[in-house]
N, C-alpha and C positions, 0 to 999 in steps of 0.2 A: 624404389623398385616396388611394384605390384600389379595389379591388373586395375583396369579402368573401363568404362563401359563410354561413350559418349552417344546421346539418342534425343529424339525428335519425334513429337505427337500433332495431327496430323489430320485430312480427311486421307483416303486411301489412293486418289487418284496423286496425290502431293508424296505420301511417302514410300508409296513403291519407285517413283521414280528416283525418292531419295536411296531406293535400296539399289537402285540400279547404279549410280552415280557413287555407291560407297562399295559396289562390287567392283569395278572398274578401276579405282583409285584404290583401293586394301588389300585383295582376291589376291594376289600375287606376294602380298604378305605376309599368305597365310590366319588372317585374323578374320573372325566369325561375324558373320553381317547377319542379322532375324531380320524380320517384317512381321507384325501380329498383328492381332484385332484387339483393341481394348472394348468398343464401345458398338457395335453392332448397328445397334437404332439411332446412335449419335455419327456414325461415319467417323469414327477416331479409331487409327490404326498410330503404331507405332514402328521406326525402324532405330536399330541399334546396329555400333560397330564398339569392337571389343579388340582392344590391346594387352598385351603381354606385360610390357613395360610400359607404367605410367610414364616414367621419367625421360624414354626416348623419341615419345608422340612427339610429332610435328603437329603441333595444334595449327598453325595458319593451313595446312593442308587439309584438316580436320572443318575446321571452320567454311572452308572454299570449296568441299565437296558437297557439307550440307545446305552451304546456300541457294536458296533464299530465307529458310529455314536456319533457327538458329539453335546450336544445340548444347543441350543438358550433359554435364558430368558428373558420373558416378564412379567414382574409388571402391572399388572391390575388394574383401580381406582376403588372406592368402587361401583356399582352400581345396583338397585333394576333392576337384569336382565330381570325379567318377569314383570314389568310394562314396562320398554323400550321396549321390543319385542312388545306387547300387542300397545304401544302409536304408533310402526314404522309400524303395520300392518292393515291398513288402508283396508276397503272393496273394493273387485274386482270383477268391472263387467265384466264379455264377454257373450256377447250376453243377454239371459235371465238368465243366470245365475249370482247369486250374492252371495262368497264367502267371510263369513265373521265371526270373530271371537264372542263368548259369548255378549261381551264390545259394539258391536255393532247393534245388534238386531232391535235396533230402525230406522237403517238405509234400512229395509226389505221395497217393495213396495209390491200392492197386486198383482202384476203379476209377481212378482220375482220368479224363480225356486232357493231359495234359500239353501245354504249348510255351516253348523256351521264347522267350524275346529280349534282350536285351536292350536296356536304352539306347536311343543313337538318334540317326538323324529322319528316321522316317516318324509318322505319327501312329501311336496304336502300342500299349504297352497293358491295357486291361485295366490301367487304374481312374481312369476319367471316365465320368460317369455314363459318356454316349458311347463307349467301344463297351465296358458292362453291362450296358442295356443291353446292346445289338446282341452279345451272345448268349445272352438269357434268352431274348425272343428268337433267336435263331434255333436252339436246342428244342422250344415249343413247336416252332414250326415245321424244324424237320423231322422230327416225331410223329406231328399227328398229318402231313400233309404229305411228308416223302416225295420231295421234287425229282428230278430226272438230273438237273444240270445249275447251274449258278455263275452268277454274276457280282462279283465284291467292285464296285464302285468306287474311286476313290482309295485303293486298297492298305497306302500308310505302310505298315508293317508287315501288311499281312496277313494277321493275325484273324480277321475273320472269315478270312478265305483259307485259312488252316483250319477251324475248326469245322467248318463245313464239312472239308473233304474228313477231317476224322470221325466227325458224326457219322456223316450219309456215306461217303465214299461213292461220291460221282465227280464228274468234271469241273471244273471249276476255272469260268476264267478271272483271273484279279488283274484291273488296271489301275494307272495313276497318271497324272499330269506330269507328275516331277520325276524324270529320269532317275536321279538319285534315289529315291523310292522304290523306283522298278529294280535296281539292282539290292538293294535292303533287305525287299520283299522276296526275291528269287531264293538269296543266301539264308531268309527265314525258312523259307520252304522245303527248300530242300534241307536245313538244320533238323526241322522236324518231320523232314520222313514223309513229306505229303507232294512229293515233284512228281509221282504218279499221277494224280490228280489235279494238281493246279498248276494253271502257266500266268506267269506274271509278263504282261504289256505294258508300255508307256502308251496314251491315247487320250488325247480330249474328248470328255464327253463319251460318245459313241462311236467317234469316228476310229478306222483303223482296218485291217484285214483281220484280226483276230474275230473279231465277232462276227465276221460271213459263217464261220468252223461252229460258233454256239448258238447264235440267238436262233430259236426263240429260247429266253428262260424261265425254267420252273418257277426260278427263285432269285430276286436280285435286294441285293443290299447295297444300301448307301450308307455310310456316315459321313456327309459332309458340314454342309451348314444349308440351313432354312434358303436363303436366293437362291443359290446356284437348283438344287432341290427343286423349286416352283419351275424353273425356267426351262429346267429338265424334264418335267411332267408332261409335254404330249410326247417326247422320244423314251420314257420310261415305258409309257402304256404302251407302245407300237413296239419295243424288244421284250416285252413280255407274254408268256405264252398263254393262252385261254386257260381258266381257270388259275392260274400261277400267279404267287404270291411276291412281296414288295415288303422290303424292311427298310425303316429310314430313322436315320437319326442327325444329332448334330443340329437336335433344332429345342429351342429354350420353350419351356411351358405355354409364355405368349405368344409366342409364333405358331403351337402347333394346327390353329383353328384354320391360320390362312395357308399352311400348307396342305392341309385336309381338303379346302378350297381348290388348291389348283389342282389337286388329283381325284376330286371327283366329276369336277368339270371331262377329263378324259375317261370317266367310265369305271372309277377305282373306287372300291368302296373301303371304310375304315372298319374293323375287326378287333384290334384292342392298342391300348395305349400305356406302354409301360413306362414308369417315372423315377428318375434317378437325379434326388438336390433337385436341382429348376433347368433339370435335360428332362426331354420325352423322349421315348423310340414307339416308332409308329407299326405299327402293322395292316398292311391294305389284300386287297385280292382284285382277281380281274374283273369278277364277274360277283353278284348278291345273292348266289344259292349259300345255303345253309352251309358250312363247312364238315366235313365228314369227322 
């Protein structure tokens, strides 16, 4: 008896359909399916499925799902997951902001702009480097620019569509691709007291009726990843309001030149560029006057 992982590396177009094919055959078993990136500029993604019980897998079922792929076994040792996560995620400051889970509370100062998040299944917890960027250059931005309104992109947790609305206290809309998220993201919100301010959407991209109610935006954030990002850049410029500012992250030090590249090409100029490990967070505006 113990847990076991079996998993399969990959270009991305091969193993998401393996994640689809292990959703379909496990989903109903209860057992956890990922999909990740290992390799970005190599095209190597990975997809895993996670059993309970080593000893009761049906390995030919195991085998028949991941084919034509063949996949890797990992034995896991017994471990109380959610106290380990819980013990490795330690409170994170940037700026006045302090992200930090239930376990920690005690650790709040009185001039904290503090935000609860717990781990789970959305992404965004303050401890990786491009969600610390983002709210460092967020606090800059909305200090010295004072937007009207906002756009969290991609929104994960939530987490920097909370601090917004605790900085500025203006509207805030937060979207996500992943429904799961949109619900993560709501229960974050409203946990920390910011459902005045922020409504959480599921929505690809741009699309949706939420953003008839906001755009144009003062202020839009992204952390995604470098593609999606470029690909995004002439509907980023066109939901953003004249003069109105662009925070992007989610993109490695190499990448930051070509996505600088495709959002100047729509008329975005770069402003500063904050560095965290070998993440950058970007900072753009709409327009090249001088900032106030």
């Amino acid at each position: 008896m113990g847990q076991v992982r079996y998993f399969a590396r990959s270009h991305r177009q091969a193993t998401q359909a393996l994640y689809d094919r292990l959703d379909a055959a496990f989903a109903d078993e209860g057992c956890p399916i990922a999909h990740i990136e290992i390799d970005e500029a190599a095209d190597i993604h990975e997809t895993s499925v996670y059993f309970e019980d080593a000893d009761a897998v049906d390995e030919d079922a195991v085998a028949a799902a991941f084919a034509p792929l063949t996949p890797e076994r990992e034995d896991l040792p017994e471990i109380d997951w959610m106290a380990q996560v819980l013990a490795d995620l330690k409170p994170v400051r940037a700026g006045r902001f302090l992200v930090h889970g239930a376990h920690d509370r005690d650790k709040v100062r009185a001039h904290d702009l503090a935000i609860e998040i717990e781990a789970g299944q959305a992404f965004g917890t303050g401890h990786h480097g491009t969600t610390a960027g983002c709210l460092s250059m967020i606090e800059e931005v909305v200090r010295r620019r004072r937007p009207l309104n906002a756009l969290d992109l991609g929104t994960g947790s939530a987490v920097l569509a909370i601090a917004i609305a605790k900085l500025a206290r203006i509207p805030v809309l937060a979207t996500d691709i992943d429904p799961v998220a949109t619900k993560v993201a709501r229960e974050n919100i409203r946990a920390n007291g910011a459902h005045a301010f922020v409504r959480a959407e599921t929505a690809v991209g741009f699309e949706g009726p939420a953003f008839a109610a906001y755009a144009p935006f003062s202020l839009i954030v992204a952390n995604i990843l470098a593609r999606p990002l470029m690909q995004l850049a002439p509907e980023m410029a066109r939901q953003l309001a004249v003069g109105g500012d662009l925070v992007l992250s989610g993109i490695l030090a190499k990448q930051r030149d070509a996505v600088l590249a495709a959002y100047r090409v729509q008329g975005l100029y770069h402003r500063k560029t904050l560095r965290r490990d070998e993440w950058v967070t970007l900072h753009l505006t709409r327009n090249d006057r001088p900032l106030a």
